[in-house]
C-alpha positions in Angstrom: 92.4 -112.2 -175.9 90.8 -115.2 -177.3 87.0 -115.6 -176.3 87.9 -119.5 -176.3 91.0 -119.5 -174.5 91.5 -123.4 -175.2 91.1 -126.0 -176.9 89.0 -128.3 -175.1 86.8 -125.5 -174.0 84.9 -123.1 -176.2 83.0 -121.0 -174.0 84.1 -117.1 -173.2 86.4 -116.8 -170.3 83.4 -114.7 -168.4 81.0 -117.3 -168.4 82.9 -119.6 -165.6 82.7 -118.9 -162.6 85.2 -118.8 -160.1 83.7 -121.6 -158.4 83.3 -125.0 -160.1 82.2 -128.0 -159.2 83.2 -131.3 -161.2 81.2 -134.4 -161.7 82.8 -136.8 -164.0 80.2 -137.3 -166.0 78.7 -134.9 -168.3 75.6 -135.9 -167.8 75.5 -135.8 -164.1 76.7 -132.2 -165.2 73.3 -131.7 -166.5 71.6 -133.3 -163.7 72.8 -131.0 -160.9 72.9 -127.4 -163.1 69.1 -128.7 -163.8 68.3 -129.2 -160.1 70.0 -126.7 -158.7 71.1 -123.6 -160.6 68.7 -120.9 -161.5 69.4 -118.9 -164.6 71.2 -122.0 -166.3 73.9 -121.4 -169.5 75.3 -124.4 -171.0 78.6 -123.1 -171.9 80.4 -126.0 -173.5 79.7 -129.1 -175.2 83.0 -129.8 -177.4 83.6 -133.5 -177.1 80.0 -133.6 -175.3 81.8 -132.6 -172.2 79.0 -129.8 -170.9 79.8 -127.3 -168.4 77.0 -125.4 -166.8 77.2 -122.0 -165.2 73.9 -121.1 -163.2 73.3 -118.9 -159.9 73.3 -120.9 -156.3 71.4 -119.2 -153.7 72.8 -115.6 -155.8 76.2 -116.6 -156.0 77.7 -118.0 -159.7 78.7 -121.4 -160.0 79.9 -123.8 -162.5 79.3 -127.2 -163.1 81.7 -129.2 -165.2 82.3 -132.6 -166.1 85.7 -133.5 -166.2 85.8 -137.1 -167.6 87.6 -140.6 -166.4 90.9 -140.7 -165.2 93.8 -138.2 -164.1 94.4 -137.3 -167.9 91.0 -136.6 -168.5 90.6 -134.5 -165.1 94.2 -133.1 -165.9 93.7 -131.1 -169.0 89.8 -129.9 -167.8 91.3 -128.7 -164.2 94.1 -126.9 -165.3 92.8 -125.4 -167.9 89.5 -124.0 -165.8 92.2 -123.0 -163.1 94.9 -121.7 -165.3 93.3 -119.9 -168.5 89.5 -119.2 -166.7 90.9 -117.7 -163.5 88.6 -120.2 -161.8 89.8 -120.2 -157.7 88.1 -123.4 -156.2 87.5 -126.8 -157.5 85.6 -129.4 -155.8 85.1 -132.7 -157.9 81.9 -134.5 -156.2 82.1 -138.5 -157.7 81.6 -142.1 -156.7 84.2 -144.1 -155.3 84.4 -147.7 -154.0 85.2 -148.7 -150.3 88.1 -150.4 -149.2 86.9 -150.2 -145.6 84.9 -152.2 -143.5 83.5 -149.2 -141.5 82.9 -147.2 -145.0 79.6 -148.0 -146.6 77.7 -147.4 -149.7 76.1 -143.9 -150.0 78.2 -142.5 -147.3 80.1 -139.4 -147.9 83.7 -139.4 -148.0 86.0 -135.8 -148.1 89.4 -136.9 -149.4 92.6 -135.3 -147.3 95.4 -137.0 -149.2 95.1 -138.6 -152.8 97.5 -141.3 -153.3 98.2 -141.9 -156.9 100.6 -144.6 -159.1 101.5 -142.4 -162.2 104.1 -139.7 -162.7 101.3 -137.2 -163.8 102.4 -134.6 -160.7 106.1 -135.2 -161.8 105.5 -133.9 -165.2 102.4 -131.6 -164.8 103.6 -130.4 -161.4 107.1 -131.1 -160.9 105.5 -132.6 -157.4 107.8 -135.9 -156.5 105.3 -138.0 -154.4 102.8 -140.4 -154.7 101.0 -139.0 -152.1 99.2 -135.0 -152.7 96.9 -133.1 -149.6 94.2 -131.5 -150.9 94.0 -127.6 -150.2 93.4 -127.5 -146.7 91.4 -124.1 -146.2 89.0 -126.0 -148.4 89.0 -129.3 -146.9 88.2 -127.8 -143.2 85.6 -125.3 -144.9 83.6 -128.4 -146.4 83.8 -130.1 -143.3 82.5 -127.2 -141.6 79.9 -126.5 -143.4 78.8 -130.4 -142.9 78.8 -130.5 -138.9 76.7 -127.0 -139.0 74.4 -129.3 -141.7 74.6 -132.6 -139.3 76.4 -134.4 -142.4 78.7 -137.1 -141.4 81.8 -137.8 -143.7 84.6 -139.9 -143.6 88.4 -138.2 -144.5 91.8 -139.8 -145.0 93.5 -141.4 -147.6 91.7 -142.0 -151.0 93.5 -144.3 -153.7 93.4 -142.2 -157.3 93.5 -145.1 -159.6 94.7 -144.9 -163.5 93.4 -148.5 -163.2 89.9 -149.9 -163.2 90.3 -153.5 -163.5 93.5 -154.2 -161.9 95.6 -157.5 -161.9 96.9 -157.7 -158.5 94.9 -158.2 -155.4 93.3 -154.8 -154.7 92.5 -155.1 -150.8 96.1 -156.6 -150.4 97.0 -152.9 -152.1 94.9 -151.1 -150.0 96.3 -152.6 -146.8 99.3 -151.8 -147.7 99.1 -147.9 -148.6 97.0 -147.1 -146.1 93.9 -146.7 -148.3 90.0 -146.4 -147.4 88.3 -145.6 -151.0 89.6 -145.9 -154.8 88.8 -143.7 -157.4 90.1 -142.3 -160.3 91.5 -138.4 -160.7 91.8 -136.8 -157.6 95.5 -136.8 -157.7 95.8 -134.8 -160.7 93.0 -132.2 -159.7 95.2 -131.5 -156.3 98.6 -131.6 -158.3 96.9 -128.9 -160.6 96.0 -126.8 -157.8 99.1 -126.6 -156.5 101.2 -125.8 -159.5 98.9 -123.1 -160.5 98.4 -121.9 -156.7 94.3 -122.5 -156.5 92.7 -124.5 -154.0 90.7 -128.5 -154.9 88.7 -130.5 -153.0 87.3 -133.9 -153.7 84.0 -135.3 -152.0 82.7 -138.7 -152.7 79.6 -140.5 -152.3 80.4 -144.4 -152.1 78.9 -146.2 -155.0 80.0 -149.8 -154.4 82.4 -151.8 -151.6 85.2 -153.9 -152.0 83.8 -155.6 -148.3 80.3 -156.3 -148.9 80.3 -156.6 -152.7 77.2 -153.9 -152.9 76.7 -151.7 -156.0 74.8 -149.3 -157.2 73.5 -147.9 -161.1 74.5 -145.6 -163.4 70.8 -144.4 -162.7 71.5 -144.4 -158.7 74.8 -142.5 -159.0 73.1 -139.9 -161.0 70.1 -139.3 -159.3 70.7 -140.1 -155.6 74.1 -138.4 -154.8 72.4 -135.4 -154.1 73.2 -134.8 -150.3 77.3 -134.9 -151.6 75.6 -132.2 -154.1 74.2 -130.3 -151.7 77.2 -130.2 -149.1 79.7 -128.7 -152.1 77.2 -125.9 -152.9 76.6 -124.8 -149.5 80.3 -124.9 -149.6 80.5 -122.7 -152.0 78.2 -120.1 -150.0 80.9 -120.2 -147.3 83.8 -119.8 -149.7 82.0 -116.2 -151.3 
């Protein structure tokens, strides 16, 4: 067998784990496997994408970026689940708030992603616009935050191919059902379930639709950390 089983990913198919968490930016990549893995390998950096793989609390973990967008997310996902045997994704990103009661820097575990593309039609042959995530994994994150006093929000998360979109985005959200947007959750869950893995997607909100607040690219990367910290404590439950 190839020691770079794909294209996009040069490093040996032993030096993921089976566990990966997935920021989208490489950088945050960096951030975490620097704060929180001991024993740190970077094990790819084609297209500058970096994926980590480091020891949490003596259990082996990966930390990949994955990009913007379902495409992006698509081709990292499956490949890590499909050709590195990896069993559990969780993708910890920023989203924006669609909902009043939903507030910057709170945490929010995504159920169902609602998507607009045909990206589980043709990667998945999954009909619907609508995709749970895996639900062993879902419940285990959120028991692992009540046993940490963590509050998060679940439901319905908006998985956008669009960032600046023409129509009236609240007036969408109303309509769908739809607390937070962000951009590839869809695809990560339609990946899981065509190759029969389990994905999860936490989010720490960055910025509301309601009260206009933001934060910085500096604030996402440096002050997301309790999100962080629920998936990797996850991750102790799931070995």
């Amino acid at each position: 067998m190839s020691k770079t089983p794909t294209p996009h990913i040069n490093a040996k198919k032993e030096d993921i784990a089976k566990i990966v968490l997935m920021p989208g930016d490489p950088l945050r990549a960096k951030k975490i496997a620097e704060v929180y893995l001991e024993n740190v390998k970077l094990v790819n950096e084609v297209r500058n994408m970096f994926i980590y793989t480091g020891t949490y609390k003596g259990i082996e973990v990966t930390i990949a970026g994955s990009g913007m967008g379902c495409p992006s997310i698509g081709i990292y996902s499956y490949e890590l689940f499909k050709f590195y045997d990896v069993d559990y994704i969780i993708r910890v990103g920023s989203g924006g708030s669609y909902n009043e009661n939903i507030n910057v820097y709170d945490i929010y575990n995504v159920k169902e992603a609602f998507g607009e593309s045909n990206y589980a039609k043709i990667a998945a042959n999954i009909d619907s616009n609508i995709i749970e995530s895996g639900q062993d994994l879902f419940n285990k994150i959120e028991m692992v935050a009540a046993n940490k006093g963590i509050k998060t929000h679940k439901g319905r998360c908006h998985s956008s191919d669009v960032f600046y979109r023409y129509d009236d985005s609240m007036n969408f959200a109303k309509q769908n059902k739809l607390d937070v947007v962000e951009m590839e959750s869809y695809a990560l869950f339609a990946n899981a379930i065509v190759t029969n893995k389990q994905a999860a997607c936490l989010l720490t909100i960055s910025d509301s639709f309601i009260t206009n607040e933001a934060t910085t690219a500096e604030e996402r990367q440096n002050n997301f950390m309790q999100m962080i910290e629920l998936a990797l404590d996850t991750a102790l439950e799931l070995k």
